[in-house]
C-alpha positions as CSV (number, residue, x, y, z in Angstrom):
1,X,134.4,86.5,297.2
2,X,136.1,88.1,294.5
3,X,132.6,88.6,292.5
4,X,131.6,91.1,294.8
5,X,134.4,93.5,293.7
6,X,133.5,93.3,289.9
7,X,132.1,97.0,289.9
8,X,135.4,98.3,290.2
9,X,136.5,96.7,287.0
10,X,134.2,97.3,284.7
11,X,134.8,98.8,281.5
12,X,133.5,102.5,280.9
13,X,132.6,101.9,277.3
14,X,130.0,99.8,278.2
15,X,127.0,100.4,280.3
16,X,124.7,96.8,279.9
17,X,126.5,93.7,281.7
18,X,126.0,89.7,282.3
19,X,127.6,88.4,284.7
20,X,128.5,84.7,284.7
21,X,130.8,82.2,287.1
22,X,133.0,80.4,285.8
23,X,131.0,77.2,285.7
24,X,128.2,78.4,283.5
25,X,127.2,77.5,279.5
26,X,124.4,80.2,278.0
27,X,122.7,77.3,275.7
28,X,119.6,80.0,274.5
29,X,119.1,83.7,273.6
30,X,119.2,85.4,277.2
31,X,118.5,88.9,275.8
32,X,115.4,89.5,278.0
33,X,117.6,89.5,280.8
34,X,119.6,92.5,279.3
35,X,116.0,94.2,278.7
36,X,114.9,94.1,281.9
37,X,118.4,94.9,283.7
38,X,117.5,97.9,281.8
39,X,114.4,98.8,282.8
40,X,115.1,97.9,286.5
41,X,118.8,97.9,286.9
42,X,119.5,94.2,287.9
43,X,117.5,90.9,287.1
44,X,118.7,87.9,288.4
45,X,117.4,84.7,289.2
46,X,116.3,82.8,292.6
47,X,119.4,80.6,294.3
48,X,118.7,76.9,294.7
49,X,118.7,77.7,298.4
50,X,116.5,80.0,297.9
51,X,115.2,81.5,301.3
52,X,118.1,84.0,302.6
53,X,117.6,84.3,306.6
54,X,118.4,80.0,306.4
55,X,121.5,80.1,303.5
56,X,123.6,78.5,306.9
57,X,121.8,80.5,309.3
58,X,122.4,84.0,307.5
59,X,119.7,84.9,309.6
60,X,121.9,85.8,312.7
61,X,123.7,88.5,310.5
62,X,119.9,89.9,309.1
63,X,119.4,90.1,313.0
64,X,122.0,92.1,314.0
65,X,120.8,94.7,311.4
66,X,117.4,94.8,312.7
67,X,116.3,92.8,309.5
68,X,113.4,90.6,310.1
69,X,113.5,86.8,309.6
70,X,110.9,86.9,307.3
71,X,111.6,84.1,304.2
72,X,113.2,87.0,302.1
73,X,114.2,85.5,298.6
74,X,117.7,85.0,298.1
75,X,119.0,85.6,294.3
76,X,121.7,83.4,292.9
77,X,124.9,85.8,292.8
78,X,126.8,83.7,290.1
79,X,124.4,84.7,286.8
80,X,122.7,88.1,287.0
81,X,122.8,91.0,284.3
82,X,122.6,94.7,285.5
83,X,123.8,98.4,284.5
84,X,125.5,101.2,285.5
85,X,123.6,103.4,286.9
86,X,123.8,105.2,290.7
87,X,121.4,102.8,292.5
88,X,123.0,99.5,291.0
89,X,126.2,100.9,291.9
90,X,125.3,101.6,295.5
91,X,124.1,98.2,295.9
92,X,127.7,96.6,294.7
93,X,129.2,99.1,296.8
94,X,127.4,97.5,299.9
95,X,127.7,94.1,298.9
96,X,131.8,94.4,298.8
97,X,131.7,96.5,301.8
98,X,129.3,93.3,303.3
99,X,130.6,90.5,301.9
100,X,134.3,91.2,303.2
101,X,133.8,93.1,306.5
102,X,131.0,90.9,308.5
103,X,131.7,87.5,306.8
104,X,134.8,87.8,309.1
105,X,132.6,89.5,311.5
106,X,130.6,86.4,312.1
107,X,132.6,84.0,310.6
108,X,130.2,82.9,307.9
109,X,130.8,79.9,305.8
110,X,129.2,77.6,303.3
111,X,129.0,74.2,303.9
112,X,132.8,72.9,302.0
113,X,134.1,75.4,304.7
114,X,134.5,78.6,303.0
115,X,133.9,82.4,303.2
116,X,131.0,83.1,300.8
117,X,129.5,86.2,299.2
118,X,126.8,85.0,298.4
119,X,123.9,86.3,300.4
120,X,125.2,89.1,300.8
121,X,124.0,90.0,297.5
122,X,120.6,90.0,298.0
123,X,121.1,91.3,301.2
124,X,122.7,94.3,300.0
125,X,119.6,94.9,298.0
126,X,117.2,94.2,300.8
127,X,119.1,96.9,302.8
128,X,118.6,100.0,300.2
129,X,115.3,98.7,299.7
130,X,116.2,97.8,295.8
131,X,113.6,96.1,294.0
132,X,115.5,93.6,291.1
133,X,113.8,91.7,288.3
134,X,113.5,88.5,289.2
135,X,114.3,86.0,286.7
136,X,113.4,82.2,286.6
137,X,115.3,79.4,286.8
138,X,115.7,78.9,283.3
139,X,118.5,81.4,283.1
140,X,120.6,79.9,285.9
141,X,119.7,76.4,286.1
142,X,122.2,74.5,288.6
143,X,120.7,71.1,288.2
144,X,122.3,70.1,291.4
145,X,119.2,68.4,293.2
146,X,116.5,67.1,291.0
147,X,114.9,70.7,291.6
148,X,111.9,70.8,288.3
149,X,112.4,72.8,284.9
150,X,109.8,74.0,282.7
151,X,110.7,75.1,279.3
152,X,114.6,76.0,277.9
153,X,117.4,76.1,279.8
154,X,118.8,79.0,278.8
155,X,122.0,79.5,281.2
156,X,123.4,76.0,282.3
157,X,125.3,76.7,285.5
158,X,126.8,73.4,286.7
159,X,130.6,72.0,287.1
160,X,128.7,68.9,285.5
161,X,129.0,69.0,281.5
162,X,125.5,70.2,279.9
163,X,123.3,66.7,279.3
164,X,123.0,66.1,275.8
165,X,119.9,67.1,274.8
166,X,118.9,68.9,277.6
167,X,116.6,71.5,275.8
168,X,114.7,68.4,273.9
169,X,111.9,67.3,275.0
170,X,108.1,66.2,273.7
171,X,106.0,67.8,276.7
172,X,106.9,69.8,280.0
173,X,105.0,67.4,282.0
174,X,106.4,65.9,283.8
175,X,108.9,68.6,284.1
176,X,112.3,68.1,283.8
177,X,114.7,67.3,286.9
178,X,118.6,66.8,286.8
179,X,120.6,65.7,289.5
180,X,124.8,66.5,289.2
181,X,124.3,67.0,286.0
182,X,122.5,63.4,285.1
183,X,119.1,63.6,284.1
184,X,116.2,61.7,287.0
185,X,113.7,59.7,285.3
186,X,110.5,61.2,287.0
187,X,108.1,58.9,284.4
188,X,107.1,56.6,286.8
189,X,106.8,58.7,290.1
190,X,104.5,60.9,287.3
191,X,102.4,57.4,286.8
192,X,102.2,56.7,290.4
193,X,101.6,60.5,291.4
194,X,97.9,59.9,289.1
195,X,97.3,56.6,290.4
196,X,97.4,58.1,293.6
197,X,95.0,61.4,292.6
198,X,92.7,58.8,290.7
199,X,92.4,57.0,293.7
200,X,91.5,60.0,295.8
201,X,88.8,61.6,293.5
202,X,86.6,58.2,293.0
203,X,88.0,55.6,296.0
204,X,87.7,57.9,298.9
205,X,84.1,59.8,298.4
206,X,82.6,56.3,297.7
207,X,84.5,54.8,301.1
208,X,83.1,58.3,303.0
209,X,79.3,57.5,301.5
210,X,79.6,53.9,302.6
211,X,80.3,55.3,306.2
212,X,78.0,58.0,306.1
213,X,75.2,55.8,305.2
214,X,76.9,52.6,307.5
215,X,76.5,55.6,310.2
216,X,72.7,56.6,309.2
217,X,71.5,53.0,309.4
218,X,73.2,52.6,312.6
219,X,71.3,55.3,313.8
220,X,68.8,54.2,312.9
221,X,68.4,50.6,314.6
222,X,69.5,52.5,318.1
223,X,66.3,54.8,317.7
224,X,64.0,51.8,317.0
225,X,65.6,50.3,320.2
226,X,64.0,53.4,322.1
C-alpha cells in the first residue's frame, strides 16, 4: 500500500523517476522507459494478471463508479517510470486517495489475504482519462507462471534469484518461459506443437477430399438406382 504514497516523497531536484519494488534486478539499459515517461508522463508495463475488472473481482469497485466492465488493461504498479508534471501528479493523488479509502470500503484483498494497491493504479488513470505508455514485458518480467518472453529481460521482478543466463539464448523461438524463477523447457511442446500443424495442413485436406469424393461416388450409385 505504501507505494501509492511515493509522490509525496519525492525529491524536488529531480523531475524523471523509476520506480521499482523491492524485489526487482534491472539486468539491461531501461533508458527508453525514461524517454517515453517523458514524452507521456508515465510508461509502465502490463501486470501478469493483466485484465483489471477480474484482478479478484475489482470489477465490483469499477461498477460502483459507473465504470464499464470492459477488459481494461491493468498496468503492473511495482516497475513504472513517470515525471512530475500536473497530470501525473493528479493521477497519484487519486490512486492514494483510492487505494486507502475504498480498499477498506469494499474490503478488497489479494489472494495471501491482504489489502492491495494495486489496481487502483490503473484505475486511477482510467478515471482522469490518462493515456500511459505502455511498456512490454521485458521491463517488468515476473516469471511467475511460464507466461512467454521475447527478446532481453530488461527489469527482472521476482523474489526468485535471476536464472543464470537468462538473457542468452540462440533464437526467440520458442520463446522463453520461466516458472518461480526456474526456467520450463518448452523444446518439446515446440516439436509437438509442428507435428500437430504438419498434420493439419497435409493429413486433414487429403482425409476431407477422400470424403468429398467417397460422398460424390455415393451419389452417384443412388442416382443410377433411380
Amino acid at each position: 500500500m505504501n507505494k501509492s504514497t511515493l509522490w509525496d516523497y519525492l525529491p524536488e531536484e529531480f523531475n524523471s523517476f523509476l520506480y521499482l519494488d523491492t524485489d526487482t534486478v534491472i539486468l539491461k539499459d531501461v533508458t527508453f522507459g525514461f524517454e517515453q515517461a517523458e514524452k507521456h508522463g508515465i510508461a509502465a508495463s502490463p501486470a501478469t494478471s493483466y485484465c483489471l475488472p477480474s484482478h479478484h473481482e475489482f470489477r465490483r469497485i469499477m461498477l460502483a463508479f459507473g465504470w464499464p466492465d470492459a477488459g481494461q488493461l491493468q498496468y503492473n504498479a511495482g516497475v513504472h517510470f513517470f515525471i512530475c508534471r500536473p497530470d501525473v501528479e493528479a493521477v497519484y493523488k487519486l490512486y492514494q486517495e483510492m487505494a486507502y479509502t475504498l480498499s477498506e470500503q469494499f474490503d478488497y484483498k489479494n489472494q495471501a489475504n491482504k489489502r492491495t494497491d494495486q489496481p487502483f493504479f490503473s484505475f486511477a488513470m482510467e478515471r482522469l482519462n490518462f493515456n500511459p505508455y505502455t511498456l512490454s514485458i521485458n521491463y517488468c518480467y515476473r516469471g511467475l507462471d511460464a507466461e512467454p518472453i521475447c527478446g532481453d529481460i530488461r527489469i527482472w521482478h521476482s523474489h526468485c534469484p535471476v536464472p543464470e543466463g537468462i538473457n542468452y539464448y540462440e533464437s526467440t523461438s520458442p520463446r522463453r518461459r520461466y516458472r518461480s524463477g526456474k526456467a520450463v523447457d518448452m523444446r518439446f511442446t515446440y516439436r509437438i506443437h509442428k507435428v500437430r500443424i504438419w498434420l493439419t495442413t497435409f493429413f486433414v485436406p487429403l482425409f476431407s477430399g477422400y470424403r468429398n469424393r467417397n460422398g460424390v461416388c455415393q451419389s452417384l450409385r443412388m442416382n443410377s438406382n433411380d
